[in-house]
N, C-alpha and C positions, 0 to 999 in steps of 0.2 A: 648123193647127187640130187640137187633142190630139181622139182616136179616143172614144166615150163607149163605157161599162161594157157597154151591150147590143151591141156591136160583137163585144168581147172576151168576153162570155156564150157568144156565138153561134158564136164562131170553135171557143171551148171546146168545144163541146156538137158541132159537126160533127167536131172534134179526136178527143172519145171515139168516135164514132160509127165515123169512117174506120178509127181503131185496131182498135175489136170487129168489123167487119165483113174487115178487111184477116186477121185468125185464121183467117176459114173459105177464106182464098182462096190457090192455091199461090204462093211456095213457103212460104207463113206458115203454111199450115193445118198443119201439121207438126208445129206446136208444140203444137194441141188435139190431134192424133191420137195423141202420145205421152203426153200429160199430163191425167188429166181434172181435176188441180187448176187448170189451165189454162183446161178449155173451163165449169167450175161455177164457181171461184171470181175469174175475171180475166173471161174472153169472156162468160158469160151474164149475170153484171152490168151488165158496162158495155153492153152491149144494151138490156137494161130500162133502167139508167139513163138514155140516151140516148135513148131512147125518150119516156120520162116527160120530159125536159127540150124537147122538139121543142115543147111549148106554148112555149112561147116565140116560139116563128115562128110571121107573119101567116097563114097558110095555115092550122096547124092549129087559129086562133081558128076558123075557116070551117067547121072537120070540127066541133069541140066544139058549135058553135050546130047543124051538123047532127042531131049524135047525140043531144042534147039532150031532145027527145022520148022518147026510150024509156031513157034516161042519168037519171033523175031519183034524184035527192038523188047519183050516183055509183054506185047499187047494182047495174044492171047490169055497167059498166063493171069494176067489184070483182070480180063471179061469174066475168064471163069470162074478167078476168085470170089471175085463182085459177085455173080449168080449166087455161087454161095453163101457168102456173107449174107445177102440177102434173102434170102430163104428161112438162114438163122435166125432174123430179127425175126422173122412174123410169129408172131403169139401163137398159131396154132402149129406152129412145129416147134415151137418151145414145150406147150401143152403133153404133144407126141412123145417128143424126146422123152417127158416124164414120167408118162405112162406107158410106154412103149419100151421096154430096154434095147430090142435091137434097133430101133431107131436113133437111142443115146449113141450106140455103137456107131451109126453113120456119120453123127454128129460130130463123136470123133476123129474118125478116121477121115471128113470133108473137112473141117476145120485146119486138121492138120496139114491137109491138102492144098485150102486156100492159102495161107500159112506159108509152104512151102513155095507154091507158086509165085505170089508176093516177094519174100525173098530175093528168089532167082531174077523176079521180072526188076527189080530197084537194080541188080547190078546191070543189067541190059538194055533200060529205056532212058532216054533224056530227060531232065529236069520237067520241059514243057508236059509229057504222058504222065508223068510219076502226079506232077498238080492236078491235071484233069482227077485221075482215077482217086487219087486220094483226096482231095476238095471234096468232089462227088462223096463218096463214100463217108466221108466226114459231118459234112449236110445232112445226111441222109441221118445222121448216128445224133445229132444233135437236132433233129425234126422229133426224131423216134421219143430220145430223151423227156424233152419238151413234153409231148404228146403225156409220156408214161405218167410226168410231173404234174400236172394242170386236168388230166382228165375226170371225170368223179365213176366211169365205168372200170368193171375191173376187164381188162383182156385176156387175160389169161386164164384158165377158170379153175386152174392144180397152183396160184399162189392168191394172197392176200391184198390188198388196195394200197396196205401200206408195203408190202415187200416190192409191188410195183411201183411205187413212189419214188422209194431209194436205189430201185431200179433205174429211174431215170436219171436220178442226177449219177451215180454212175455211168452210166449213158456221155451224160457231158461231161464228166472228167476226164475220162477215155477220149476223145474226141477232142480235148485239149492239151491233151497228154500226144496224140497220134501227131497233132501239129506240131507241138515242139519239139519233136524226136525227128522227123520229116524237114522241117526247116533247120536245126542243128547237122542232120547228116550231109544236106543238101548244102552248105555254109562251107562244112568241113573240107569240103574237098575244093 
């Protein structure tokens, strides 16, 4: 009996998960403490992403009908994402994260949170909320980029000038990528 497609979704989606969480743990974490193109543009994606893919699993149908009440249209779920996401960018909770192991730990576990929220709120909000919050957040990730590209200070002061360099333009590929994926879903239907 051939395996169906939501078998292999699933195996996927714990696949990215194991991966981004396997970064903060030794001897792997090693690789985000030397690299913040590493823990911005590989680990804290694939976190969100994974995260926001977790609807997929019966469990978190159970959380979304929880949250639901105060989740309407997705627009909490949006705001609080954003907080976080935003948090994540600023350089000195990057810094944290690296030095701080239990704060990688929160890293993860909000990521994955924002991640999930996102998710849920894309099947719940209109076209109209979904542009604001992701325009916004998009701006915001291609300002950052920019900044990381063109600056001659380093901001971060646990990576290098050139590791923040190629930070940034991962920055704007991400943020190129998030549009086309947003405007392809948003078509599809």
């Amino acid at each position: 009996m051939p395996l169906n497609q939501s078998f292999w979704q699933r195996m996927s989606i714990l696949g990215i998960l194991i991966i981004a969480i396997g970064l903060s743990v030794p001897p792997f974490r090693a690789i985000i403490e030397q690299s913040m193109f590493m823990q911005m543009v590989i680990q804290m994606p694939l976190l969100f992403i994974g995260g926001a893919c977790l609807n997929t699993f019966s469990i978190s149908k159970k959380i979304s009908q929880n949250i639901a009440s105060w989740n309407v249209f997705g627009l909490t779920g949006f705001m609080l994402a954003q907080t976080i996401l935003i948090y994540w960018m600023l350089p000195i909770s990057i810094d944290r994260a690296v030095v701080i192991p239990l704060v990688d730990v929160a890293k993860v576990l909000t990521l994955m949170i924002a991640g999930f929220l996102v998710g849920d709120a894309l099947h719940k909000s209109p076209a109209a909320l979904q542009l604001f919050f992701i325009g916004y957040f998009v701006a915001m990730m291609i300002w950052l980029g920019m900044y990381f590209i063109y600056t001659d200070m380093r901001l971060c002061n646990a990576y290098s000038l050139n590791s923040q360099y190629w930070t940034g333009y991962g920055l704007c590929a991400i943020s190129i990528a998030t549009v086309a994926y947003w405007s392809w879903r948003v078509l599809k239907k």
